[in-house]
N, CA, C and O atoms as a GROMACS GRO file, in nm:
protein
  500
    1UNK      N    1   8.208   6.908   9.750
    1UNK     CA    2   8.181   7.050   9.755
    1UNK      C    3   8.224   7.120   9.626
    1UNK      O    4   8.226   7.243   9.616
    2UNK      N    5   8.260   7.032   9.522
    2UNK     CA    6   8.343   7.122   9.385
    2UNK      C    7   8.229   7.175   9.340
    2UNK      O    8   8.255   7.289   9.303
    3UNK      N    9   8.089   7.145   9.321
    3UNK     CA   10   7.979   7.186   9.277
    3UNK      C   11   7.915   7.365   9.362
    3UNK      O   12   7.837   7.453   9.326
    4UNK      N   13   7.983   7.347   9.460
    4UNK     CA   14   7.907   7.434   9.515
    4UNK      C   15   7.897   7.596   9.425
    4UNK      O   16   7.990   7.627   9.351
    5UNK      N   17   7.790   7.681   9.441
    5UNK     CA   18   7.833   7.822   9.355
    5UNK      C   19   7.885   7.903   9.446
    5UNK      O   20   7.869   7.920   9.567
    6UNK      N   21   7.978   7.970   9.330
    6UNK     CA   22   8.070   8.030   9.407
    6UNK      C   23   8.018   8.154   9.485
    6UNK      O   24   8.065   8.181   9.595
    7UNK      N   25   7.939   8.215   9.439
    7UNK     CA   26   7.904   8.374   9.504
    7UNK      C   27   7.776   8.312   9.656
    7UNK      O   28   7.756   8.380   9.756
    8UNK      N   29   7.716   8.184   9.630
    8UNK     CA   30   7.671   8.200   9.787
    8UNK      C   31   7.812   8.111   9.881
    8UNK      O   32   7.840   8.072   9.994
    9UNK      N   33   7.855   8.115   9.776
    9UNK     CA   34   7.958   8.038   9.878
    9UNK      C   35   8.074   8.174   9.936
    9UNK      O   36   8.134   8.143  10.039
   10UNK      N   37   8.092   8.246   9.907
   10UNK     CA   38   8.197   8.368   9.885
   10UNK      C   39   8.107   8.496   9.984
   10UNK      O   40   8.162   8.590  10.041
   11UNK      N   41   7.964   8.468   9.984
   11UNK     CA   42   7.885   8.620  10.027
   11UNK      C   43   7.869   8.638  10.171
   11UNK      O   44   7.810   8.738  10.212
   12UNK      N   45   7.918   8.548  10.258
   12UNK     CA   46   7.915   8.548  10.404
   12UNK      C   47   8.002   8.602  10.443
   12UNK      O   48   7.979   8.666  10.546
   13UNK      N   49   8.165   8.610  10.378
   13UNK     CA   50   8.283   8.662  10.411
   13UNK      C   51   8.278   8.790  10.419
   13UNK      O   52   8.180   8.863  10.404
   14UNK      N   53   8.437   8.830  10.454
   14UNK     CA   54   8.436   9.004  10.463
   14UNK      C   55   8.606   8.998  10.381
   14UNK      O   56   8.656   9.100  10.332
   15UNK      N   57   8.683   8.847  10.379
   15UNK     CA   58   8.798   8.854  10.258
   15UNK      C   59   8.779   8.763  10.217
   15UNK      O   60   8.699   8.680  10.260
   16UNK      N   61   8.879   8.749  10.081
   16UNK     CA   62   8.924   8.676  10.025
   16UNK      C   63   9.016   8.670   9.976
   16UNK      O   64   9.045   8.777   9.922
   17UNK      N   65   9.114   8.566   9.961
   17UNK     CA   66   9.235   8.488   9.940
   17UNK      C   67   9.197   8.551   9.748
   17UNK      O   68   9.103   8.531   9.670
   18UNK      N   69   9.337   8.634   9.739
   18UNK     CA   70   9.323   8.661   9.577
   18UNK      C   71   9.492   8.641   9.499
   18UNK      O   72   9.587   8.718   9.500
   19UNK      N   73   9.478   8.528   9.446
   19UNK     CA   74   9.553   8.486   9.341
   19UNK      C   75   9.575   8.512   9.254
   19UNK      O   76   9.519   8.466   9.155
   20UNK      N   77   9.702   8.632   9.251
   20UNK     CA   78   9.741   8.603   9.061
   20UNK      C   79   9.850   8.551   9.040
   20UNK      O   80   9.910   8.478   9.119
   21UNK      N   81   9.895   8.591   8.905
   21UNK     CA   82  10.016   8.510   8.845
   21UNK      C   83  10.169   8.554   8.808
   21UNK      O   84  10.196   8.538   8.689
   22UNK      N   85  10.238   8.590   8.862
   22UNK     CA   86  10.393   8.646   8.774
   22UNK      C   87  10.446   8.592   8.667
   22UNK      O   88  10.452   8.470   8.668
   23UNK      N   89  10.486   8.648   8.573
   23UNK     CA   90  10.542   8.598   8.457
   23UNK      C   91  10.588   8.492   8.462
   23UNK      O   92  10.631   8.460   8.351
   24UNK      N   93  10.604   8.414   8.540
   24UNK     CA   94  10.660   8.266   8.546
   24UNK      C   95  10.575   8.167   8.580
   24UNK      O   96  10.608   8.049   8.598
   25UNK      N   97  10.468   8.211   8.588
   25UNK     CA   98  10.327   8.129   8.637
   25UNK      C   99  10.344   8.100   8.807
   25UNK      O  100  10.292   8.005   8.867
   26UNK      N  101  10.417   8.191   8.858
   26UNK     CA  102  10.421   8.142   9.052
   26UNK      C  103  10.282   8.251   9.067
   26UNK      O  104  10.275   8.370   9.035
   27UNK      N  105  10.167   8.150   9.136
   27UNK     CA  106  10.100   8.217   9.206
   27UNK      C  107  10.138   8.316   9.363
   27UNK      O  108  10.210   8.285   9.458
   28UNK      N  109  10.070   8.422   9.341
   28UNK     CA  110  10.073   8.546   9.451
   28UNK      C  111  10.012   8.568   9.480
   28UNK      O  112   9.933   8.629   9.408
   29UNK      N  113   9.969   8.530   9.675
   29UNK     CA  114   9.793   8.514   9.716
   29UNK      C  115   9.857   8.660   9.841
   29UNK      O  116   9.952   8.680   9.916
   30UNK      N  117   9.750   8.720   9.803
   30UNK     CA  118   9.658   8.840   9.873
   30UNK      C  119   9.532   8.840   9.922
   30UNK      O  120   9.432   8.828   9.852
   31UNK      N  121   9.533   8.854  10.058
   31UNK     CA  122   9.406   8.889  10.123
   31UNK      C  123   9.359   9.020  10.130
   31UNK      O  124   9.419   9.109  10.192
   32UNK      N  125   9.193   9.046  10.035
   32UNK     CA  126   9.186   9.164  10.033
   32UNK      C  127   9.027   9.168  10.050
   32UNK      O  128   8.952   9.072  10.033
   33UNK      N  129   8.992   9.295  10.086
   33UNK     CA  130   8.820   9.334  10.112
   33UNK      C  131   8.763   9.288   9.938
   33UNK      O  132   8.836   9.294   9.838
   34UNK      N  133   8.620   9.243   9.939
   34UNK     CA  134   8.548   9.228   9.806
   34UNK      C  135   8.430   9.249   9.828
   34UNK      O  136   8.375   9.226   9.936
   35UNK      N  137   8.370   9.300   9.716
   35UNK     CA  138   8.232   9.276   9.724
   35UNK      C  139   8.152   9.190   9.637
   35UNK      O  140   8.208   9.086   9.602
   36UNK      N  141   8.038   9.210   9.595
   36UNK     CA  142   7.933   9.089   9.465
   36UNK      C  143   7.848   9.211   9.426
   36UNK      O  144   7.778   9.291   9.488
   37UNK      N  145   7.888   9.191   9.281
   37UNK     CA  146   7.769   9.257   9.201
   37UNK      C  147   7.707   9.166   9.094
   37UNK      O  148   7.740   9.158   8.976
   38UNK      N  149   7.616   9.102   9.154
   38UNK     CA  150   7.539   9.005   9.029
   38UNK      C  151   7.643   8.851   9.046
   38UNK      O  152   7.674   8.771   9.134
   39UNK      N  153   7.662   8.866   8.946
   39UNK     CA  154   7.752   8.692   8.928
   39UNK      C  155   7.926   8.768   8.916
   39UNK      O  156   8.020   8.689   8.926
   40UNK      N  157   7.941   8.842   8.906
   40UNK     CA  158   8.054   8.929   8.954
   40UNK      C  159   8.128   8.962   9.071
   40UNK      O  160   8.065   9.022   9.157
   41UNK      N  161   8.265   8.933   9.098
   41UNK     CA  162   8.342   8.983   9.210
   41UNK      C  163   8.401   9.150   9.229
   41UNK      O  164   8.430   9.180   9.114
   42UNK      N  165   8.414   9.206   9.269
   42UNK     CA  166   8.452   9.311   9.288
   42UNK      C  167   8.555   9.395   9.392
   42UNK      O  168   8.521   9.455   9.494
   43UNK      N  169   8.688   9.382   9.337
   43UNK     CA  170   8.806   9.455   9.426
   43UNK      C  171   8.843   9.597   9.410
   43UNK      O  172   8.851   9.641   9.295
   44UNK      N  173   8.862   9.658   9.489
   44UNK     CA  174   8.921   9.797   9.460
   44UNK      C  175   9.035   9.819   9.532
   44UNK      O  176   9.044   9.797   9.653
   45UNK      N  177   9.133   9.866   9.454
   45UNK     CA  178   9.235   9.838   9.524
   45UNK      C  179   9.349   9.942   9.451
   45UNK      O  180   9.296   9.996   9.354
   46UNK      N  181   9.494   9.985   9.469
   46UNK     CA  182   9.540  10.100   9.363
   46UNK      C  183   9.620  10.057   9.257
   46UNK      O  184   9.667   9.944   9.242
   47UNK      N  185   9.630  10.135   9.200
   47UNK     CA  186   9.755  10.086   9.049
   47UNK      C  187   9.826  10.067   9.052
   47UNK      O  188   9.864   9.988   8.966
   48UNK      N  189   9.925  10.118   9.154
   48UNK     CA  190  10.062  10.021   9.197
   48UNK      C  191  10.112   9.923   9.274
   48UNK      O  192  10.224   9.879   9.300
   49UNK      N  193  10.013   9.902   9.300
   49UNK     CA  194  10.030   9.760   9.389
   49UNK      C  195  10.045   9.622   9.281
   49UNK      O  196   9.998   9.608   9.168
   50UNK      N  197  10.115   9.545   9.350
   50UNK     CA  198  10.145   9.436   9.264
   50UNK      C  199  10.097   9.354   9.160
   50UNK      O  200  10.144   9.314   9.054
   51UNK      N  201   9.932   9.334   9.256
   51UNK     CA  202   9.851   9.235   9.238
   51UNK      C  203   9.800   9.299   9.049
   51UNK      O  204   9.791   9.231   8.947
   52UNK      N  205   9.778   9.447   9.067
   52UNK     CA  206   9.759   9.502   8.944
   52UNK      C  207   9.855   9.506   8.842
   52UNK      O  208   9.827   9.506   8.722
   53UNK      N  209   9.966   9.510   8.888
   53UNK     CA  210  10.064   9.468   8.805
   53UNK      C  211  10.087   9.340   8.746
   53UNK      O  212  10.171   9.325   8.657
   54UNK      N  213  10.015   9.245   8.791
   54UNK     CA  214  10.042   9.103   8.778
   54UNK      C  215   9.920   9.096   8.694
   54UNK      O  216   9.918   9.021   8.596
   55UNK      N  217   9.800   9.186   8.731
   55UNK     CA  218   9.712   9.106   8.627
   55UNK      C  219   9.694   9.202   8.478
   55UNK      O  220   9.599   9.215   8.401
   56UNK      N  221   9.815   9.252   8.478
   56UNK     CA  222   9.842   9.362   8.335
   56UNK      C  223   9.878   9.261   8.265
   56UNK      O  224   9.838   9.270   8.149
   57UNK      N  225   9.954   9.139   8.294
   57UNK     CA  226  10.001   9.032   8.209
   57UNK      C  227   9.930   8.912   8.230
   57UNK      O  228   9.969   8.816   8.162
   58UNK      N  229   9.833   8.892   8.310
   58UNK     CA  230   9.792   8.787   8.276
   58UNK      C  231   9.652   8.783   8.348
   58UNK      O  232   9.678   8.784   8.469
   59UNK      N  233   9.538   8.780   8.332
   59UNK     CA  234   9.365   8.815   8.375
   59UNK      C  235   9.333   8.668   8.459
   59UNK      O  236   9.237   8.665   8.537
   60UNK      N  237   9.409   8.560   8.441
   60UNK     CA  238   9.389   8.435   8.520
   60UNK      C  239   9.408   8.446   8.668
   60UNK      O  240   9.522   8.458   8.715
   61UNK      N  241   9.266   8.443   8.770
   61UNK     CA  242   9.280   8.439   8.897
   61UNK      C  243   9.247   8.323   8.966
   61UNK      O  244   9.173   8.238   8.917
   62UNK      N  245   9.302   8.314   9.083
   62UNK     CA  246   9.205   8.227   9.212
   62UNK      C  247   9.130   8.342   9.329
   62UNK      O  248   9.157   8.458   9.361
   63UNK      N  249   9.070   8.287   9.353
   63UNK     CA  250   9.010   8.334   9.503
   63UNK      C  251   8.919   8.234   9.571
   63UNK      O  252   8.844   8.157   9.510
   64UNK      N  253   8.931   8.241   9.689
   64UNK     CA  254   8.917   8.229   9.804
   64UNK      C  255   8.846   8.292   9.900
   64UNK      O  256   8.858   8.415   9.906
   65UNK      N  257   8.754   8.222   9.999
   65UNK     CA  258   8.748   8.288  10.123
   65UNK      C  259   8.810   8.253  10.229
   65UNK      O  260   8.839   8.136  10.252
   66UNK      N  261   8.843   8.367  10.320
   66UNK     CA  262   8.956   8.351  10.431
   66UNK      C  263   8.919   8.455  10.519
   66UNK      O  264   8.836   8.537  10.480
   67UNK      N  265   8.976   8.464  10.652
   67UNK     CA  266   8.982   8.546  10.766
   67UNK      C  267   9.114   8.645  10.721
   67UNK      O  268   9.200   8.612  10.639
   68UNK      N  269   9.110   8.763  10.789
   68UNK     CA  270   9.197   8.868  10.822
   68UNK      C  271   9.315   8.848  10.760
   68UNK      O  272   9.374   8.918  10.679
   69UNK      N  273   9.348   8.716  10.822
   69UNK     CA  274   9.518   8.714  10.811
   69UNK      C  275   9.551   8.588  10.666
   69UNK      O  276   9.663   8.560  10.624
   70UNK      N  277   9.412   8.529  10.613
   70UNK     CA  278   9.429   8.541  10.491
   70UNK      C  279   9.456   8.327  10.494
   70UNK      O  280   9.512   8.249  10.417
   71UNK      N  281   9.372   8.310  10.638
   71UNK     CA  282   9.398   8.144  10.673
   71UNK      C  283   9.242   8.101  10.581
   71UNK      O  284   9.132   8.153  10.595
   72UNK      N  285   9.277   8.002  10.498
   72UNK     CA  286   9.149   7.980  10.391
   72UNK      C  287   9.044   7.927  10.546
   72UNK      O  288   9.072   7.899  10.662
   73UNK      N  289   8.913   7.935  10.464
   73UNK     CA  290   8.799   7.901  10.515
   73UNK      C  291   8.690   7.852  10.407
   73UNK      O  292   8.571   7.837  10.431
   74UNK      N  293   8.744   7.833  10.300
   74UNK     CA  294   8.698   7.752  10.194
   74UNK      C  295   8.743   7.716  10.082
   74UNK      O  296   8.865   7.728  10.078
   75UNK      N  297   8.676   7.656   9.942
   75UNK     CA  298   8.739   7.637   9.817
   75UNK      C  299   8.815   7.736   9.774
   75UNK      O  300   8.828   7.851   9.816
   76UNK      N  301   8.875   7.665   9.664
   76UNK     CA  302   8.930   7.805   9.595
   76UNK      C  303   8.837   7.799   9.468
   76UNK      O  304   8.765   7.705   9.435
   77UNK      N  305   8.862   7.961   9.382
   77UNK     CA  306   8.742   7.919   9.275
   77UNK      C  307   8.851   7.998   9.149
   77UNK      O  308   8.937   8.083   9.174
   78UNK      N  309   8.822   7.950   9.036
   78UNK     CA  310   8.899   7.992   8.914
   78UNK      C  311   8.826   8.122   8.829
   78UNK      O  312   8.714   8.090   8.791
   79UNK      N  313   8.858   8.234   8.799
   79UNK     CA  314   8.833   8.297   8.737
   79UNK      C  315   8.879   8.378   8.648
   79UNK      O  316   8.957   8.328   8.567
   80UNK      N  317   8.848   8.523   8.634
   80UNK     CA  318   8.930   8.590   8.485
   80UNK      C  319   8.902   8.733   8.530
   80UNK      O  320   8.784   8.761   8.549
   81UNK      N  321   9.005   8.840   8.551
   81UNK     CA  322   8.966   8.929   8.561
   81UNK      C  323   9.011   9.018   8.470
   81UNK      O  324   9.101   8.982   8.395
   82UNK      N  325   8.948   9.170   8.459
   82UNK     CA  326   8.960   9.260   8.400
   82UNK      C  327   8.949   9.404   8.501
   82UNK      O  328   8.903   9.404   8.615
   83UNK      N  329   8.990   9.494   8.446
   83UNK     CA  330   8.957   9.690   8.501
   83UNK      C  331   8.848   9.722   8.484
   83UNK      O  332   8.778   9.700   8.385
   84UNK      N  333   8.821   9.777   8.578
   84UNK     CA  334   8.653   9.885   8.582
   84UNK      C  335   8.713   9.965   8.509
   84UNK      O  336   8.831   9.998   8.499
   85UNK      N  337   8.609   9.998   8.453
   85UNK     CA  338   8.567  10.169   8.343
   85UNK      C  339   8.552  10.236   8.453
   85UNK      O  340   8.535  10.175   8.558
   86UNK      N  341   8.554  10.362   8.449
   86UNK     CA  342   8.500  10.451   8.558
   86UNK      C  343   8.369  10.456   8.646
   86UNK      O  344   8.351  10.475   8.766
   87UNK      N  345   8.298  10.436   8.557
   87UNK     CA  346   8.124  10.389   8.574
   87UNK      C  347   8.150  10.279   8.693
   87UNK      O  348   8.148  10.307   8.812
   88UNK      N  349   8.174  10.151   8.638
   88UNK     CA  350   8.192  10.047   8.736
   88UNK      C  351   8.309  10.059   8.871
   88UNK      O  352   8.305  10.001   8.980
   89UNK      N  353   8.378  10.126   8.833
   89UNK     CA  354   8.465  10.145   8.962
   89UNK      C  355   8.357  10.270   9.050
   89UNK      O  356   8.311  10.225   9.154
   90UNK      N  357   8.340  10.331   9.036
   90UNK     CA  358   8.252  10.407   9.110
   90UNK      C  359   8.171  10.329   9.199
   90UNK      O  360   8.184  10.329   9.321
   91UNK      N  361   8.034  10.223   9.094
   91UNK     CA  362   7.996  10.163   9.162
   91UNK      C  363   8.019  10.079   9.272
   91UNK      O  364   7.944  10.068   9.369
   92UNK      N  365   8.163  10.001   9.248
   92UNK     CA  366   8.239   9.915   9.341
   92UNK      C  367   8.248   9.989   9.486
   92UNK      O  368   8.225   9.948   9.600
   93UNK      N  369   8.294  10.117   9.434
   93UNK     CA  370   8.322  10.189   9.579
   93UNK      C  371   8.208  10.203   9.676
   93UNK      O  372   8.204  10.201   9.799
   94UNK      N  373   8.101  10.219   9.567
   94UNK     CA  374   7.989  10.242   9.686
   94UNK      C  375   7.960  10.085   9.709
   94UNK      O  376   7.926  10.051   9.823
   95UNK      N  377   7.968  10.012   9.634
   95UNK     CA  378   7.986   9.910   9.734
   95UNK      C  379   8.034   9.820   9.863
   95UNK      O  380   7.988   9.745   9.949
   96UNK      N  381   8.179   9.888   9.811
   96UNK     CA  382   8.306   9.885   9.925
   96UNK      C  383   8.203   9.925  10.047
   96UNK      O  384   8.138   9.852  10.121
   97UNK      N  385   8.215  10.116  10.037
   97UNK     CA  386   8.167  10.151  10.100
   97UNK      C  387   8.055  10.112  10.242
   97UNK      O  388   8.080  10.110  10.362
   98UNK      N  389   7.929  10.084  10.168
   98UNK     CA  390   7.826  10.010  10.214
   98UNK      C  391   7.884   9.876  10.285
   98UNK      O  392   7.866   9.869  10.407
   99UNK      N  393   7.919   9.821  10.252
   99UNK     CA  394   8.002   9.689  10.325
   99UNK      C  395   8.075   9.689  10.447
   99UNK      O  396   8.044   9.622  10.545
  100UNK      N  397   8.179   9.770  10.439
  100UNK     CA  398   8.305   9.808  10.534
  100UNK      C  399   8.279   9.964  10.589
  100UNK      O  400   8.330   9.978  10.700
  101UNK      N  401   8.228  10.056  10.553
  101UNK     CA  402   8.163  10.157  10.619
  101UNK      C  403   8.354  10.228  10.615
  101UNK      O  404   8.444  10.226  10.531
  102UNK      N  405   8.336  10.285  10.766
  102UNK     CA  406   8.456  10.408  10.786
  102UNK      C  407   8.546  10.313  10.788
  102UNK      O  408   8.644  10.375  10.748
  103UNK      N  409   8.589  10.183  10.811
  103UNK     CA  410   8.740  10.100  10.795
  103UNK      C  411   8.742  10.113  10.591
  103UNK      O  412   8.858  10.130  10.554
  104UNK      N  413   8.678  10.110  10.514
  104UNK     CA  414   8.660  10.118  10.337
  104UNK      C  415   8.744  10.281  10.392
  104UNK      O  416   8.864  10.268  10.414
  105UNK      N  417   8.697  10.398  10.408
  105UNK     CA  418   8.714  10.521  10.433
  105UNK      C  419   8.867  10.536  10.468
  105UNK      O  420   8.939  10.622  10.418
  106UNK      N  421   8.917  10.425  10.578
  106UNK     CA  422   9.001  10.496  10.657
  106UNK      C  423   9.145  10.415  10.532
  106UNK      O  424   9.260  10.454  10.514
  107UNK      N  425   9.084  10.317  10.481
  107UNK     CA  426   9.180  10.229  10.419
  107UNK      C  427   9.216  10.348  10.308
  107UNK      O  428   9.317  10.416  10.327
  108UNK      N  429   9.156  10.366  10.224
  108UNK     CA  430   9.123  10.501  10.100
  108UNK      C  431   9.280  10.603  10.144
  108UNK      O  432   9.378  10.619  10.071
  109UNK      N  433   9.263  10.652  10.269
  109UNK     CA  434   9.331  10.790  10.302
  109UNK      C  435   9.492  10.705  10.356
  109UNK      O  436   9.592  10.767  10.319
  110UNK      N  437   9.519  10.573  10.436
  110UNK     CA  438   9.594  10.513  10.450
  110UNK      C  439   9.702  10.473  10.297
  110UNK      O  440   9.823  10.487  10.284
  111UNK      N  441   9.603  10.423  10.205
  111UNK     CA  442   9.687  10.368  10.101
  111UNK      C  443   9.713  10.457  10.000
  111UNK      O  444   9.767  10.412   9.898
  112UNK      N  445   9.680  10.600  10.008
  112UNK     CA  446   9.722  10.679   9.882
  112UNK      C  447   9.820  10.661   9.830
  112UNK      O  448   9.823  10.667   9.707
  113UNK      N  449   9.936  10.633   9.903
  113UNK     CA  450  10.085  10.641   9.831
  113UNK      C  451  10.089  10.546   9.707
  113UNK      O  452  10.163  10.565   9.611
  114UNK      N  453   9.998  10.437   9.719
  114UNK     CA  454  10.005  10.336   9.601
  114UNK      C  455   9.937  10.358   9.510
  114UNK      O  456   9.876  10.261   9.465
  115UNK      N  457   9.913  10.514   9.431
  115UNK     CA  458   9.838  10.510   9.295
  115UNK      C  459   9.698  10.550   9.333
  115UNK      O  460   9.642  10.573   9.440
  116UNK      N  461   9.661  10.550   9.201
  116UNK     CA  462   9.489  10.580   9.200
  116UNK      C  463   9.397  10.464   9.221
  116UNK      O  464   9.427  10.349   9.188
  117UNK      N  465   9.307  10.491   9.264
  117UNK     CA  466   9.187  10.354   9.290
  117UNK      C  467   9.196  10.288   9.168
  117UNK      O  468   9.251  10.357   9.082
  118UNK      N  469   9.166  10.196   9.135
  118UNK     CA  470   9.124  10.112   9.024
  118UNK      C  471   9.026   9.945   9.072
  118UNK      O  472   9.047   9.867   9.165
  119UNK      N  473   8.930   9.942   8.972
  119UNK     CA  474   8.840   9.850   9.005
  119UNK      C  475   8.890   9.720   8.934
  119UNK      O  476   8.932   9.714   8.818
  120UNK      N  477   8.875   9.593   9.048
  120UNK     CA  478   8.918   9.457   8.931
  120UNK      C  479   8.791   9.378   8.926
  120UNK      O  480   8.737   9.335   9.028
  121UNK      N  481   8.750   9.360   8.820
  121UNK     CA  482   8.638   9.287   8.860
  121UNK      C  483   8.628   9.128   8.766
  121UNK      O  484   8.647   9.118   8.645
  122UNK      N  485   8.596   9.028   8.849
  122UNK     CA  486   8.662   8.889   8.841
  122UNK      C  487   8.523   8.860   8.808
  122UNK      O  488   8.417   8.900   8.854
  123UNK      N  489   8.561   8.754   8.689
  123UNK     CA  490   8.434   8.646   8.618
  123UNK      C  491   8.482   8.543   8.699
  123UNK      O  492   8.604   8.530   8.693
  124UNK      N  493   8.415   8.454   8.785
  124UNK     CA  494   8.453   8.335   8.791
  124UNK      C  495   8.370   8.245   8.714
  124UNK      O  496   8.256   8.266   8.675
  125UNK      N  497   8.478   8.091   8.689
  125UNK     CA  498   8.436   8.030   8.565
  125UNK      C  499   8.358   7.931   8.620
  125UNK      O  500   8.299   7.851   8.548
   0.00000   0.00000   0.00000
């Protein structure tokens, strides 16, 4: 299955298992909502949360698909991420949006305390 591509392999889900790195190279897996734009992954998620903090120092990810509580349900896949521009984070949202409907909505008004939205959006290799 190492051959398989990653985005039809990833587009049935509703999470995925997201891996980054701490300065010491210990991976830190998070289960979080995503979407696909093109050959592109797409997270939105806020600025103070960890995972963004972790990838300020280092753009090397894993992900995964998984259920709720974040139990894999497939490969893992290697990639590289970077920040949406405004443009692209916008888009993400309406992606979010469209996907997850009023749970995208209700998450938004739940997580304010952690910063402003920010978009991550993952090349996988």
């Amino acid at each position: 299955m190492s051959s398989a591509d990653p985005i039809s392999t990833l587009s049935p889900y509703r999470y995925i298992n997201l891996e980054t790195l701490k300065r010491n190279g210990e991976g830190v897996t998070t289960t979080v909502w995503f979407t696909i734009n093109g050959r592109k992954i797409n997270v939105v998620t806020r600025n103070q949360t960890g995972k963004v903090k972790r990838l300020r120092n280092n753009p090397n990810v894993r992900l995964a698909p998984c259920g709720i509580r974040g139990h894999l349900k497939g490969q893992w896949f290697n990639g590289k991420a970077s920040f949406a521009n405004p443009e692209e984070l916008n888009h993400a949202l309406s992606l979010r949006n469209k996907k997850y409907g009023l749970r995208a909505t209700l998450a938004g008004i739940f997580s304010r305390t952690k910063g402003q939205l920010v978009g991550i959006i993952i090349s996988l290799d």
